[in-house]
N, CA, C and O atoms as a GROMACS GRO file, in nm:
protein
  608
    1UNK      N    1  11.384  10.056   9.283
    1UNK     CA    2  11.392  10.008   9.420
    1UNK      C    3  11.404   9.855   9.416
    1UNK      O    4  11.325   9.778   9.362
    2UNK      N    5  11.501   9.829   9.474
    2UNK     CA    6  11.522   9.641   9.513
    2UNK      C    7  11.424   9.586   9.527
    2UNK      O    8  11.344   9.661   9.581
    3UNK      N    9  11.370   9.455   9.500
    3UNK     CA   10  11.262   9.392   9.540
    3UNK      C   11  11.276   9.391   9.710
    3UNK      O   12  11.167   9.382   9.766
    4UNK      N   13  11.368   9.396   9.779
    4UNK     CA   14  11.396   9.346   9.911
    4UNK      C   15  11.308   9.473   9.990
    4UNK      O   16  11.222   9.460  10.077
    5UNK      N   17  11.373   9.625   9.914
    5UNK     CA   18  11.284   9.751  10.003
    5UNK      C   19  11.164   9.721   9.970
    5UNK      O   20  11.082   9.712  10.061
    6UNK      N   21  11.124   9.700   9.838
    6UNK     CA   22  10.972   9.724   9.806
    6UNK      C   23  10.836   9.626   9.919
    6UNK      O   24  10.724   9.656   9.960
    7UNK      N   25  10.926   9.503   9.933
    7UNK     CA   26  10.861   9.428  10.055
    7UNK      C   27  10.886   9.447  10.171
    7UNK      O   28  10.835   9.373  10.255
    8UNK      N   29  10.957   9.531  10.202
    8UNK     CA   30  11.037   9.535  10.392
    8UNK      C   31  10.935   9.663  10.390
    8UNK      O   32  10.866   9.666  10.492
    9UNK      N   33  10.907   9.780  10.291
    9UNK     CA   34  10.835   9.887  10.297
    9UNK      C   35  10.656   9.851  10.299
    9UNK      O   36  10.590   9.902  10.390
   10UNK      N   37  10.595   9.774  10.207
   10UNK     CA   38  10.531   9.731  10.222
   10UNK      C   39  10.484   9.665  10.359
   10UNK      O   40  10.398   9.706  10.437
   11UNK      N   41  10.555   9.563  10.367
   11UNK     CA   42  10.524   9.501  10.509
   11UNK      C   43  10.509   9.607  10.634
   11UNK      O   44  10.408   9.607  10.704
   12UNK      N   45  10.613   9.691  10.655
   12UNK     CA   46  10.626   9.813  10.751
   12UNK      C   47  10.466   9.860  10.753
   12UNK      O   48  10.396   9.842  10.853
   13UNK      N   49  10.413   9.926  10.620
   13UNK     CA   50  10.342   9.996  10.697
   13UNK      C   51  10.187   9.943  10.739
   13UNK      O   52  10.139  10.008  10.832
   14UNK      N   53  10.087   9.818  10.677
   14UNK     CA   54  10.038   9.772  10.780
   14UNK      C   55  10.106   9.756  10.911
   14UNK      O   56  10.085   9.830  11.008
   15UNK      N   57  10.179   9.669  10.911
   15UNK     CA   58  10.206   9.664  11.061
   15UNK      C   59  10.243   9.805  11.165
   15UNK      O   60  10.199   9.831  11.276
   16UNK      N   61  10.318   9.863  11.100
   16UNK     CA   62  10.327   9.992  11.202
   16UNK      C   63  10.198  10.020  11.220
   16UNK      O   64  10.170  10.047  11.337
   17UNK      N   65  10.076  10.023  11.115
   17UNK     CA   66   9.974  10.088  11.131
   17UNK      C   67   9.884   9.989  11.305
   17UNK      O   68   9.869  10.032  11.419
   18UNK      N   69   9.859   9.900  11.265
   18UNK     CA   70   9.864   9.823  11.352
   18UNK      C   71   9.914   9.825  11.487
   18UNK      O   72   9.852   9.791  11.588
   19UNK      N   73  10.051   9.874  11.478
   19UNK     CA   74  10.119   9.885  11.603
   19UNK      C   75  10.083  10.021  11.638
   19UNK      O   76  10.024  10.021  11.745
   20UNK      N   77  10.091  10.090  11.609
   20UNK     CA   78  10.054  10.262  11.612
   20UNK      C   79   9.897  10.237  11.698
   20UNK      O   80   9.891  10.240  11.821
   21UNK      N   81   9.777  10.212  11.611
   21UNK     CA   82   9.693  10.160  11.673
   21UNK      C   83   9.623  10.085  11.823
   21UNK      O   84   9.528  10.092  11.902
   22UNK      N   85   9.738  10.017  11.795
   22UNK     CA   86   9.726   9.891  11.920
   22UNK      C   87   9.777   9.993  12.030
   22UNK      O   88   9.702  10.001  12.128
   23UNK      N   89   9.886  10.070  12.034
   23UNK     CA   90   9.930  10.176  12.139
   23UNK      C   91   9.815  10.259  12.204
   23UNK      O   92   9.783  10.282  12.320
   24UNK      N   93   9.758  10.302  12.059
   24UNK     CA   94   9.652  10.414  12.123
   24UNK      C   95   9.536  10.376  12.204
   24UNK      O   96   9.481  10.440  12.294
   25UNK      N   97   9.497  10.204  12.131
   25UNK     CA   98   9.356  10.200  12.196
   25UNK      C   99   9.370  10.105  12.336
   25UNK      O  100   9.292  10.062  12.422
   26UNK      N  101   9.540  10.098  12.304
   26UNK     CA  102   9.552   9.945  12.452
   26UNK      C  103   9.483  10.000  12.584
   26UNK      O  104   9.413   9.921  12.648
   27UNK      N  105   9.500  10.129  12.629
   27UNK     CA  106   9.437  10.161  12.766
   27UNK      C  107   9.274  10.171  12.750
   27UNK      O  108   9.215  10.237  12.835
   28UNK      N  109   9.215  10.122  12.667
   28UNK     CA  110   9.082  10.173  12.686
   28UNK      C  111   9.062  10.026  12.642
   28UNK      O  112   8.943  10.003  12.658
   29UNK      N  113   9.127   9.915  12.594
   29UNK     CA  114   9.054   9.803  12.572
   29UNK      C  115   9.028   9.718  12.701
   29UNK      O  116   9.135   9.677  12.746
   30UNK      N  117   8.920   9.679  12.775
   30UNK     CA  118   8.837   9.621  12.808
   30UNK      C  119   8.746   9.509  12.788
   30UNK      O  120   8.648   9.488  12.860
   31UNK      N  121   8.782   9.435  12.682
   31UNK     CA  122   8.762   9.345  12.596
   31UNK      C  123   8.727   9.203  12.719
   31UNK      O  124   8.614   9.159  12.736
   32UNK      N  125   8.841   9.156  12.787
   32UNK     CA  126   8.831   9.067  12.885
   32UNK      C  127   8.749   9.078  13.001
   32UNK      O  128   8.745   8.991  13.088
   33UNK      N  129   8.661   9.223  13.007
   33UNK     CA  130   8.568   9.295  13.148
   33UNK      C  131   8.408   9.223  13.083
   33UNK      O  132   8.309   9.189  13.147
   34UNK      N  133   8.437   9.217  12.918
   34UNK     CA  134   8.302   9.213  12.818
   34UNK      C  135   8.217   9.090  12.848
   34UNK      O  136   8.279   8.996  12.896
   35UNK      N  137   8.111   9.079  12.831
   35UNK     CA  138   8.050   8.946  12.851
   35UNK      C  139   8.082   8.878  12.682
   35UNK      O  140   8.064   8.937  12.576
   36UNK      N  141   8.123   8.769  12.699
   36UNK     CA  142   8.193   8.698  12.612
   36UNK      C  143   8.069   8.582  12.499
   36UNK      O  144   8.017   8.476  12.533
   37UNK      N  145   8.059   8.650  12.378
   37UNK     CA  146   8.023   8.488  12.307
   37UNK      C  147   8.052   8.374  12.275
   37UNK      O  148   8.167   8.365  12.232
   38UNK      N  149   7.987   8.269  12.277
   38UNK     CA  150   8.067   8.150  12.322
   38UNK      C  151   8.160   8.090  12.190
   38UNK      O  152   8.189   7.971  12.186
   39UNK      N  153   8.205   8.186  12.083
   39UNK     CA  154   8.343   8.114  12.045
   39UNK      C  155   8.415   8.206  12.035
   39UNK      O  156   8.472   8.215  11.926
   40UNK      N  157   8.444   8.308  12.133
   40UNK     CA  158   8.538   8.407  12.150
   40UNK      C  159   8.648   8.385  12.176
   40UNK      O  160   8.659   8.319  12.280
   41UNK      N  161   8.775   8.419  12.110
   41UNK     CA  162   8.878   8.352  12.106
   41UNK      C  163   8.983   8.434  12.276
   41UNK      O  164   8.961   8.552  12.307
   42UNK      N  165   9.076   8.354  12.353
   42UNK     CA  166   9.150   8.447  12.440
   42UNK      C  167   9.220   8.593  12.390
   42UNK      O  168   9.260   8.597  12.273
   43UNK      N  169   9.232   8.687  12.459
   43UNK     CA  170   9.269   8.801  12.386
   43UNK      C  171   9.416   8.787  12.381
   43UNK      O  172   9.471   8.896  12.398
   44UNK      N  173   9.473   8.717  12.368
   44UNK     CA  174   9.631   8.703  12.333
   44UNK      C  175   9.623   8.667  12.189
   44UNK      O  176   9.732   8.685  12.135
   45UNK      N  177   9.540   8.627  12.118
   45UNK     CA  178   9.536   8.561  12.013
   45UNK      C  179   9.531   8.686  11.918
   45UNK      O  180   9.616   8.690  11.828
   46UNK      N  181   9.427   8.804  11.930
   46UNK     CA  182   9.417   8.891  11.881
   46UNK      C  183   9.557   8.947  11.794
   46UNK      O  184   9.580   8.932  11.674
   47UNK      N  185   9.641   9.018  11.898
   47UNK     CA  186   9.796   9.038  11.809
   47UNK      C  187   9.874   8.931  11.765
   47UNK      O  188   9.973   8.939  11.692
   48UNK      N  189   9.834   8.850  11.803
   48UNK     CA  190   9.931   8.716  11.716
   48UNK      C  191   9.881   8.705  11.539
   48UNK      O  192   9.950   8.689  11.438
   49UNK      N  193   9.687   8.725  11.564
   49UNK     CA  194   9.664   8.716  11.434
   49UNK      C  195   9.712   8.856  11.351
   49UNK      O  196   9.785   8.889  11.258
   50UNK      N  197   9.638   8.905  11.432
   50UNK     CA  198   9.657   9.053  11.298
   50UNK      C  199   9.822   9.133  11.281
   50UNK      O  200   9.842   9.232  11.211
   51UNK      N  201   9.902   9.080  11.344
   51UNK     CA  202  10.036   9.067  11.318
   51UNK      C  203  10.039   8.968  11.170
   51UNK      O  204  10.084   9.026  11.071
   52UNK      N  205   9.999   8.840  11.153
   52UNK     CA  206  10.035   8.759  11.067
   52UNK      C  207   9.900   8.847  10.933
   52UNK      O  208   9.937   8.867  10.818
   53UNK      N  209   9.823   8.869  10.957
   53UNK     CA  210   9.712   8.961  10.891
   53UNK      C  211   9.820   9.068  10.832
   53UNK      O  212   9.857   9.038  10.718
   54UNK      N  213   9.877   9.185  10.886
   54UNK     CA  214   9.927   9.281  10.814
   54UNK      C  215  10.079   9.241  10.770
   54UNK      O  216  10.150   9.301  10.689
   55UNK      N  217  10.109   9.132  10.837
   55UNK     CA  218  10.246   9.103  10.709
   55UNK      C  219  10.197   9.009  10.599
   55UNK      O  220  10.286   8.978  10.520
   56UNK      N  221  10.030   8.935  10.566
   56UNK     CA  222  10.045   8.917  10.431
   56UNK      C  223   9.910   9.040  10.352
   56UNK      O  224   9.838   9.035  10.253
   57UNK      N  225   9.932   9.127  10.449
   57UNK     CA  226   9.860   9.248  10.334
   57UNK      C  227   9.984   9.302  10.290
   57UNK      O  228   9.995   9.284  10.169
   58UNK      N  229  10.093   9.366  10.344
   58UNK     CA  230  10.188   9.370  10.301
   58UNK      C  231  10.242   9.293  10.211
   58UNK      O  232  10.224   9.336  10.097
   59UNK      N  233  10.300   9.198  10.219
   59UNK     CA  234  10.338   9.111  10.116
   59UNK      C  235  10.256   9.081   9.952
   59UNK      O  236  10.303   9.069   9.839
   60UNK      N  237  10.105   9.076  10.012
   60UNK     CA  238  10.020   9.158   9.874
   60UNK      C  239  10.046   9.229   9.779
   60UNK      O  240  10.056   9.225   9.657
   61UNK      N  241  10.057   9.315   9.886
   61UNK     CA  242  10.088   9.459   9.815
   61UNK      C  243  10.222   9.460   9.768
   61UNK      O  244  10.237   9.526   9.665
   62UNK      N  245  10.331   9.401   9.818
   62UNK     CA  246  10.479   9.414   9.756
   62UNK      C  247  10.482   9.306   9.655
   62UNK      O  248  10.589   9.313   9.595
   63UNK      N  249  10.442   9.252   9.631
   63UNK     CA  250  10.373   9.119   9.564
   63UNK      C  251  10.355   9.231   9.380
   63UNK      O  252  10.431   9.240   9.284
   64UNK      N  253  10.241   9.283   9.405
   64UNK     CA  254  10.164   9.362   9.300
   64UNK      C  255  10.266   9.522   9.277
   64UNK      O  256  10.258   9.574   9.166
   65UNK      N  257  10.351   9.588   9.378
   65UNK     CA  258  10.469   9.680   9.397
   65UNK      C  259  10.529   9.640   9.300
   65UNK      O  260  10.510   9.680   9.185
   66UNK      N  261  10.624   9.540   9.342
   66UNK     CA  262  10.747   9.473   9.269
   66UNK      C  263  10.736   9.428   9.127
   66UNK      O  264  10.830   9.405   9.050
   67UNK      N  265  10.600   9.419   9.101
   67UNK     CA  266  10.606   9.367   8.913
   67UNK      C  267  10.501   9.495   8.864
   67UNK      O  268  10.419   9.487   8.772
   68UNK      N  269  10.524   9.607   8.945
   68UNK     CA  270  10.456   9.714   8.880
   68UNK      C  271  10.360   9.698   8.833
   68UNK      O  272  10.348   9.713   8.712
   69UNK      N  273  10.281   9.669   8.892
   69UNK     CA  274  10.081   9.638   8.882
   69UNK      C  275  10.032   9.720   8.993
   69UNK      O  276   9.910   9.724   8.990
   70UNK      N  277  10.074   9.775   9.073
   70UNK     CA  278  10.018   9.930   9.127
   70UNK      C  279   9.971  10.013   9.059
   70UNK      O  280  10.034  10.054   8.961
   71UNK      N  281   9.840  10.064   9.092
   71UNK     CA  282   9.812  10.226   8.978
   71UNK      C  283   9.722  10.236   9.110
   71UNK      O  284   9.694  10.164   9.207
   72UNK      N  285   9.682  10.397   9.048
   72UNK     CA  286   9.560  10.465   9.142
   72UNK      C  287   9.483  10.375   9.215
   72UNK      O  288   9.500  10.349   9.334
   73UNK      N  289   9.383  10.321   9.128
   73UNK     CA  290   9.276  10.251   9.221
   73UNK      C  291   9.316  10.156   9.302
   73UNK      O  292   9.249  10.149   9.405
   74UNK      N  293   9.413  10.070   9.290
   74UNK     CA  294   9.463   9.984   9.382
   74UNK      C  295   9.538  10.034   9.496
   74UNK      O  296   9.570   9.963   9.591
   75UNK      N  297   9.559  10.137   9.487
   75UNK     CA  298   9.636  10.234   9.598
   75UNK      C  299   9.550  10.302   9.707
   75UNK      O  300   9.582  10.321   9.824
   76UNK      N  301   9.394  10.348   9.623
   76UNK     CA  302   9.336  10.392   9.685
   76UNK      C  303   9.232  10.278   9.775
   76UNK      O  304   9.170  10.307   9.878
   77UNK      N  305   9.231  10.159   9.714
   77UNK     CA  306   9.128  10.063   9.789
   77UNK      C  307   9.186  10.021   9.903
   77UNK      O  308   9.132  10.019  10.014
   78UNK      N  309   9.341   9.973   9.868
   78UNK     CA  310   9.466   9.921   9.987
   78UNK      C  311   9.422  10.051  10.108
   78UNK      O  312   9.376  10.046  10.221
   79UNK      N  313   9.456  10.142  10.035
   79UNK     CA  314   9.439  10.261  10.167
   79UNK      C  315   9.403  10.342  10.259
   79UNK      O  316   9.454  10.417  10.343
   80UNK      N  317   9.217  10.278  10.188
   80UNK     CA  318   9.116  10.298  10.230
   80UNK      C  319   9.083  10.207  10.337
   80UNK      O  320   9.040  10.231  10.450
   81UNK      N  321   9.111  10.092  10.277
   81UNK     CA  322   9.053   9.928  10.382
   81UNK      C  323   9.158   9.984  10.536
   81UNK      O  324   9.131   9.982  10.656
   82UNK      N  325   9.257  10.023  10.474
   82UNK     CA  326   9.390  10.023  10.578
   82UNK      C  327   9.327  10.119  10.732
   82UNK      O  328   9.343  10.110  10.854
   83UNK      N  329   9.255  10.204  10.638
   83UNK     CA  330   9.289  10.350  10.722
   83UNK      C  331   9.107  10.287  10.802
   83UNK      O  332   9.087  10.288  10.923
   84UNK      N  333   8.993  10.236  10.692
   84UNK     CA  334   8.896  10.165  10.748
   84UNK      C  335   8.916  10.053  10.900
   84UNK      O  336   8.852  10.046  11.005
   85UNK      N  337   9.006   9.998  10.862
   85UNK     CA  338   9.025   9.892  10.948
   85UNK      C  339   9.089   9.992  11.098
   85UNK      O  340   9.013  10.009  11.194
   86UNK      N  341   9.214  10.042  11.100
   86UNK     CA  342   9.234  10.107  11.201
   86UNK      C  343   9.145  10.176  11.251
   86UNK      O  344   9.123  10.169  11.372
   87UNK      N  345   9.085  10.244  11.183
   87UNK     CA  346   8.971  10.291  11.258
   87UNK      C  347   8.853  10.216  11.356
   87UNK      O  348   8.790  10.245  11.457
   88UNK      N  349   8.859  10.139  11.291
   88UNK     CA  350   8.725  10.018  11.357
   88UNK      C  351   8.796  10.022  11.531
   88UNK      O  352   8.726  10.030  11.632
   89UNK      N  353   8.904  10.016  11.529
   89UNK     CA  354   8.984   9.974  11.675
   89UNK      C  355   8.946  10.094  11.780
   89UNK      O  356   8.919  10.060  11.895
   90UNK      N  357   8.942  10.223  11.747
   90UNK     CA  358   8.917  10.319  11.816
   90UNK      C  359   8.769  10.358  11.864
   90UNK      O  360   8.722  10.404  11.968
   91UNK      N  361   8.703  10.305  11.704
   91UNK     CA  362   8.545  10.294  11.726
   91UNK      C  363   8.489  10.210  11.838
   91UNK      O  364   8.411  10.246  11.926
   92UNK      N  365   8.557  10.063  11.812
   92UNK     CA  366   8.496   9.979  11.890
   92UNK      C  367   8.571  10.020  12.043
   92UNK      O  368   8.479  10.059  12.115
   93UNK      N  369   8.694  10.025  12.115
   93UNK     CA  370   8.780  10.020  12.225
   93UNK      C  371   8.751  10.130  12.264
   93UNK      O  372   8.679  10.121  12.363
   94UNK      N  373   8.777  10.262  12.224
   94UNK     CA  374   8.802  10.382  12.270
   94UNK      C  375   8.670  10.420  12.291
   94UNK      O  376   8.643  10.415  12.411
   95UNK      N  377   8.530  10.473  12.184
   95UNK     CA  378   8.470  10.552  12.178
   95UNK      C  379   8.357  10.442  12.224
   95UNK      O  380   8.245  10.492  12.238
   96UNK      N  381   8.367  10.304  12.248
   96UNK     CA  382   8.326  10.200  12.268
   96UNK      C  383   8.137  10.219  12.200
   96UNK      O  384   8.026  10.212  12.252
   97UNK      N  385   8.185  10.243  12.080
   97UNK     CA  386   8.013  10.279  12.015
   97UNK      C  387   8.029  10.166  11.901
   97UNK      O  388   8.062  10.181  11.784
   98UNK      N  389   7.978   9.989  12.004
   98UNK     CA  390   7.976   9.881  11.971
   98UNK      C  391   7.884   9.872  11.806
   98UNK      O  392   7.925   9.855  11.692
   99UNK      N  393   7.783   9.888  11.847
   99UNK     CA  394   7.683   9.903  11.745
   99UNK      C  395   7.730  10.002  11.605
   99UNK      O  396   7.739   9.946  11.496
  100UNK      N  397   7.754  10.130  11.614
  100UNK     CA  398   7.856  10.157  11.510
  100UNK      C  399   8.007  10.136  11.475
  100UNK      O  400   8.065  10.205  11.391
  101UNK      N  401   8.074  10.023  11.555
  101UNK     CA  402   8.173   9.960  11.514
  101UNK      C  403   8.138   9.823  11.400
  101UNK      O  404   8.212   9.790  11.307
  102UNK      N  405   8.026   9.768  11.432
  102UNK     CA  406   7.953   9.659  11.364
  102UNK      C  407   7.920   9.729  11.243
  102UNK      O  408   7.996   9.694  11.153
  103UNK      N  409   7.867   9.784  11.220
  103UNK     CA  410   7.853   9.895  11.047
  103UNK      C  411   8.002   9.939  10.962
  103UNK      O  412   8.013   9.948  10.840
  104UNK      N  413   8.110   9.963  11.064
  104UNK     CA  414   8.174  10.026  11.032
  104UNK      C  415   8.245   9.884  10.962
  104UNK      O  416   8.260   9.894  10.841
  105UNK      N  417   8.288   9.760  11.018
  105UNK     CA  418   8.295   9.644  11.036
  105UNK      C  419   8.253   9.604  10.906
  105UNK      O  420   8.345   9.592  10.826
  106UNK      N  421   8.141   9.580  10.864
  106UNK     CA  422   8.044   9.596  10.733
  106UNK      C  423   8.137   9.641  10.619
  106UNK      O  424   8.195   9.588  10.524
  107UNK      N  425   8.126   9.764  10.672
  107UNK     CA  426   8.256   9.859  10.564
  107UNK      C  427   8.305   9.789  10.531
  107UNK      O  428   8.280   9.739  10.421
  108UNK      N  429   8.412   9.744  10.616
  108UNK     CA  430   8.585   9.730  10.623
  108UNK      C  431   8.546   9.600  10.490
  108UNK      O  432   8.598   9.602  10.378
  109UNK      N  433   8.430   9.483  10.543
  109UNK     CA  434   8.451   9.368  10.490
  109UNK      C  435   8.410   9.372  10.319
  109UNK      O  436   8.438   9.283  10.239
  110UNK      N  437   8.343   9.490  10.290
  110UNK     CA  438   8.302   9.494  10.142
  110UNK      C  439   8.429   9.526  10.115
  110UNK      O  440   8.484   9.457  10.029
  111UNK      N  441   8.511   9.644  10.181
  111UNK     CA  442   8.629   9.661  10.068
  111UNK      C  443   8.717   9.544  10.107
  111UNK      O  444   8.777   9.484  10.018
  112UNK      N  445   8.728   9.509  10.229
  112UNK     CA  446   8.892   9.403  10.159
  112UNK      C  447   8.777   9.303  10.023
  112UNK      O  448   8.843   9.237   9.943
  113UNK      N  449   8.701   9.301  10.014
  113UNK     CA  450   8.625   9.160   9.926
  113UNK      C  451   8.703   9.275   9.777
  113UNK      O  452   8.782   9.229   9.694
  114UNK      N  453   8.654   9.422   9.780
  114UNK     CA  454   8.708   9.493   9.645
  114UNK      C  455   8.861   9.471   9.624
  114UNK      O  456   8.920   9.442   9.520
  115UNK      N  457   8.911   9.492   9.753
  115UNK     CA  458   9.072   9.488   9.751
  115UNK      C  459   9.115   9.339   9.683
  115UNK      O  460   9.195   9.331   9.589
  116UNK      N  461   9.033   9.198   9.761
  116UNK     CA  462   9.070   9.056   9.679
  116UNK      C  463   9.067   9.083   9.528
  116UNK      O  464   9.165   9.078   9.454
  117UNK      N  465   8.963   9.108   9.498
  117UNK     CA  466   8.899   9.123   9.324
  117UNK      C  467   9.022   9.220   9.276
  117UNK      O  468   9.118   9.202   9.201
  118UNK      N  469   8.985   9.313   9.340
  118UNK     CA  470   9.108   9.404   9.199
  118UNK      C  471   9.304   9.319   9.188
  118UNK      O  472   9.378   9.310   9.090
  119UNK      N  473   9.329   9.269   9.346
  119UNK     CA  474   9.468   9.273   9.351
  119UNK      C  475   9.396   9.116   9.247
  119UNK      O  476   9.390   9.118   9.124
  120UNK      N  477   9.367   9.041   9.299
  120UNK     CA  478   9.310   8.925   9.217
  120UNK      C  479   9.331   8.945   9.048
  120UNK      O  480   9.359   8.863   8.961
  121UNK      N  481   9.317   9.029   9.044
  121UNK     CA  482   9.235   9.018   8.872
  121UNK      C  483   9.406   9.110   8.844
  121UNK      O  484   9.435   9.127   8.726
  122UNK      N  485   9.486   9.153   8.927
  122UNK     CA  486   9.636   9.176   8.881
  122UNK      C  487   9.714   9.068   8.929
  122UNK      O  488   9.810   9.046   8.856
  123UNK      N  489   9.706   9.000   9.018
  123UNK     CA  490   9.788   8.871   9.060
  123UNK      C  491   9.726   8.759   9.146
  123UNK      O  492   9.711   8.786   9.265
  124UNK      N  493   9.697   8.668   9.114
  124UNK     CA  494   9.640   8.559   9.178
  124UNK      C  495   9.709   8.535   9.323
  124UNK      O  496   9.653   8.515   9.431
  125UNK      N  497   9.794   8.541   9.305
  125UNK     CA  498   9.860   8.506   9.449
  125UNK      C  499   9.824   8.622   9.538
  125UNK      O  500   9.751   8.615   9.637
  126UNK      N  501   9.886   8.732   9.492
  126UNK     CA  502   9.815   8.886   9.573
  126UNK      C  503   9.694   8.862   9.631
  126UNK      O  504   9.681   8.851   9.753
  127UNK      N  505   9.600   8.852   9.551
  127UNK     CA  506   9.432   8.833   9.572
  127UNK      C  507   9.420   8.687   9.686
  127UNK      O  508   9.362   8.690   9.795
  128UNK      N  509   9.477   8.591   9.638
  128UNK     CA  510   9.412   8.492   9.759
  128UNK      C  511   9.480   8.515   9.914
  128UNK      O  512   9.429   8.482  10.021
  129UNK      N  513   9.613   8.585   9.892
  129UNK     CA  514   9.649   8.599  10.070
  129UNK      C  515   9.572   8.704  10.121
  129UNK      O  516   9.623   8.741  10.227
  130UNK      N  517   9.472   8.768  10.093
  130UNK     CA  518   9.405   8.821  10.140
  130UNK      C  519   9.294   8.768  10.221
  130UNK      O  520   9.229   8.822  10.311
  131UNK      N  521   9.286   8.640  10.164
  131UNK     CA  522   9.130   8.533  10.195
  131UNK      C  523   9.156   8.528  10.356
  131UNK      O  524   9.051   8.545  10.417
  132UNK      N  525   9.275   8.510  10.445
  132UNK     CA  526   9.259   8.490  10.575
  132UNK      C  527   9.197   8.637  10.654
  132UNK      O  528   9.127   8.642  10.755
  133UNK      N  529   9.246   8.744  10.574
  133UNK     CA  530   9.198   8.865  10.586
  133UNK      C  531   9.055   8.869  10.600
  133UNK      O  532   9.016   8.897  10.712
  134UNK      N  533   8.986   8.851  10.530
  134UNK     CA  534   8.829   8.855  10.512
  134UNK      C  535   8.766   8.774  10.579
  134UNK      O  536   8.662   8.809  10.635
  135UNK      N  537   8.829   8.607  10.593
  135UNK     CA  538   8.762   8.542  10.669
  135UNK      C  539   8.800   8.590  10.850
  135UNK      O  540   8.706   8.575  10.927
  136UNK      N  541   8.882   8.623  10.886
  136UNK     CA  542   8.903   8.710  10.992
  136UNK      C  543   8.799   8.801  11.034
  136UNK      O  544   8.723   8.777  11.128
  137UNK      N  545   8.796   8.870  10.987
  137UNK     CA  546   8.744   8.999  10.968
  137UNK      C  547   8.553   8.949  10.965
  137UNK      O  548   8.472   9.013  11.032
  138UNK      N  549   8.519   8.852  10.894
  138UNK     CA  550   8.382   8.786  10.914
  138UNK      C  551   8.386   8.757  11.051
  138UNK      O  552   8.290   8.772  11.126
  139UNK      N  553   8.460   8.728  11.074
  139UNK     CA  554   8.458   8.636  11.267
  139UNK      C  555   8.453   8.734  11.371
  139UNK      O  556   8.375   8.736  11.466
  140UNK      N  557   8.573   8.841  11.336
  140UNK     CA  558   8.551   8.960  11.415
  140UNK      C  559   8.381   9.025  11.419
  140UNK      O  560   8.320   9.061  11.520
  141UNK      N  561   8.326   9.024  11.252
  141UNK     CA  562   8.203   9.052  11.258
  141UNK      C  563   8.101   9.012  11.383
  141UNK      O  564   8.042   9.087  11.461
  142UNK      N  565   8.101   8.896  11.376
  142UNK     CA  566   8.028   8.798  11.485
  142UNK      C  567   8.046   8.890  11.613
  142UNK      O  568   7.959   8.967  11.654
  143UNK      N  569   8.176   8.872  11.672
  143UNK     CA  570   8.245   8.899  11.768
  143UNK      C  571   8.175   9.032  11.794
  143UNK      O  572   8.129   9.056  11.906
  144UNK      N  573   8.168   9.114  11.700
  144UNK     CA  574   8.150   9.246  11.752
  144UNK      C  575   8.026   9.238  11.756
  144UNK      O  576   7.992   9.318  11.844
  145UNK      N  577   7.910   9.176  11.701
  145UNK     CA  578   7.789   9.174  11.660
  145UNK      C  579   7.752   9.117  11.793
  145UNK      O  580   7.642   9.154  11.834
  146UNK      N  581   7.814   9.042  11.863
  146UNK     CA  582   7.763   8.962  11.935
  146UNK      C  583   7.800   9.053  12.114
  146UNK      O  584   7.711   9.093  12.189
  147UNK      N  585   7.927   9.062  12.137
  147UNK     CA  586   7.948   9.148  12.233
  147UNK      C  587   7.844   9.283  12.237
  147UNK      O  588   7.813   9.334  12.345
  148UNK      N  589   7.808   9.319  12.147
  148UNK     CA  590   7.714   9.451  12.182
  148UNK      C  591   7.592   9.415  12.244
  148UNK      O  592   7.535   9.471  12.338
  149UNK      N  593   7.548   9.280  12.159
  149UNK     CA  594   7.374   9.249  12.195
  149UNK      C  595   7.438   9.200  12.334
  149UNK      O  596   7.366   9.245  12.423
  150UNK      N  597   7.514   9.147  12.374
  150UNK     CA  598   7.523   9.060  12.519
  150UNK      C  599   7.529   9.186  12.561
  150UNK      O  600   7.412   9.210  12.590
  151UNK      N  601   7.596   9.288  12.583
  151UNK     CA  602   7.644   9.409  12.667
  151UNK      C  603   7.589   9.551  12.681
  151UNK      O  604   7.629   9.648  12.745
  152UNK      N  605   7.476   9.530  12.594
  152UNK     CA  606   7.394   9.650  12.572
  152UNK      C  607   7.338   9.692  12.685
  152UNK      O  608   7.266   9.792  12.684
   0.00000   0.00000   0.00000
């Protein structure tokens, strides 16, 4: 496969996942109704980031694809965090069970830290575009940590 599919495929499916996501939980998000902590970012910002979030998990991953440093475990951590993270959206928006979105949250942030280390320890570059990932994902922590205690 061309280097060109291996990254256009890559990139695709965070983001579809993402977009797929964002469809299902848009009518139930309520986010702007929430009582707000005070460095809560406007909710327009949200898809701007995690748009730029799943095209460099993608790129990661086509990154580590393209020079054939893929095997099992790296397939299964990528796909775990992936399928972890979408989930968090339905937990927190839909089923709005704040407090177990914050655990779940927890989750998500130990594995992308496994996902840095392993793609890391196969490609340096792979492993650090992940860093906006995690530090994201810490902030969201807050965010979610913090909207529940205000809204409980």
């Amino acid at each position: 496969m061309s280097k060109f599919k291996i990254y256009a495929k890559s990139i695709f499916i965070p983001v579809a996942v993402g977009l797929l996501i964002g469809a299902i939980t848009s009518s139930s998000m309520e986010y702007n109704t929430l009582i707000q902590p005070v460095l809560a970012p406007p909710s327009i910002l949200f898809p701007i980031v995690w748009t730029i979030l799943y095209v460099l998990m993608g790129v990661s991953y086509g990154i580590l694809e393209s020079k054939s440093l893929v095997d099992t475990e790296i397939n299964f951590i990528y796909y775990l965090q992936l399928f972890v993270n979408s989930m968090w959206s339905i937990i927190f928006f839909t089923f709005e069970w704040r407090l177990f979105a914050f655990i779940w949250l927890l989750i998500l942030i130990l594995l992308i830290v496994m996902m840095i280390i392993k793609f890391y320890n196969k490609d340096n570059v792979a492993g650090l575009l992940q860093i906006p990932y995690l530090l994201w994902a810490l902030f969201a922590s807050y965010l979610n940590l913090s909207i529940y205690l205000l809204n409980r």
